[in-house]
N, C-alpha and C positions, 0 to 999 in steps of 0.2 A: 467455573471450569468451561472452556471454548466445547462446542460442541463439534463431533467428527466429521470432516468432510468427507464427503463423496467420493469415491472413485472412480473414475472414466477412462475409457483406454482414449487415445488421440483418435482413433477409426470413428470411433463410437461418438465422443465428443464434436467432431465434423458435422459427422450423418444427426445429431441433434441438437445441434448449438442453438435453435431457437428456446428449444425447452429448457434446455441448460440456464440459456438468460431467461426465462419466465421465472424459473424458479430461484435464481440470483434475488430477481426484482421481489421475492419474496423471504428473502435472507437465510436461502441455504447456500452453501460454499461448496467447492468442488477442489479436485485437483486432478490434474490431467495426467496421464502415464504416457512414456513410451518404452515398452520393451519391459514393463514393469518398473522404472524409473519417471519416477516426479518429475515432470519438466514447467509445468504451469500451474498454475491455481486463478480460479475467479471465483471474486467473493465483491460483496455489494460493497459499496464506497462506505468510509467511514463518515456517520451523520454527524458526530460531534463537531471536524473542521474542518468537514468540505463546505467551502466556499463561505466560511465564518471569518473574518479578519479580526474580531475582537480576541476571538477562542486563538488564534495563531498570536496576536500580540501576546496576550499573558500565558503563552508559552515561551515564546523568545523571554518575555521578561522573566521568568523561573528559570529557564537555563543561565541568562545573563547573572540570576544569585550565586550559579557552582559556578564561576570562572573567580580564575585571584583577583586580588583586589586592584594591583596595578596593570589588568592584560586590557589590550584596547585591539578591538575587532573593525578592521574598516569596513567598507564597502564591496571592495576589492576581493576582500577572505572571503564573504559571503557567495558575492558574483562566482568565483574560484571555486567553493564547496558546491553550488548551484550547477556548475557546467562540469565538475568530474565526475570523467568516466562517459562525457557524450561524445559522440565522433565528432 
């Protein structure tokens, strides 16, 4: 079970964001309000595949087992899936 994050109003969060990140760097998680509305969350980076390139191949390659047997993904899809949704 994920443990609960924190609650910060945006004011609060400003006026302490050093402590905020001390305590990240110690693997508690937060979520930021405004108006009483979740607008951000910071939590520590995932250790399993940050900056891992084996752990990300044999993910592409377990995703690459659910696709059909005849679909072919070029480069291009990827590039495409990669840059949707940036300005």
């Amino acid at each position: 079970m994920d443990k609960p994050r924190e609650i910060v109003g945006s004011f609060d969060a400003k006026t302490h964001f050093a402590e905020i990140l001390r305590q990240v760097e110690e693997g508690k998680e937060f979520d930021i309000t405004r108006r009483g509305k979740v607008i951000a969350s910071i939590v520590p980076p995932h250790k399993e595949n940050h900056g891992n390139k084996e752990n990300v191949f044999l993910l592409l390659h377990e995703l690459k087992k659910q696709l059909p047997k005849n679909s072919e993904i070029t480069i291009n899809d990827i590039l495409n899936w990669r840059d949707e949704g940036r300005p």
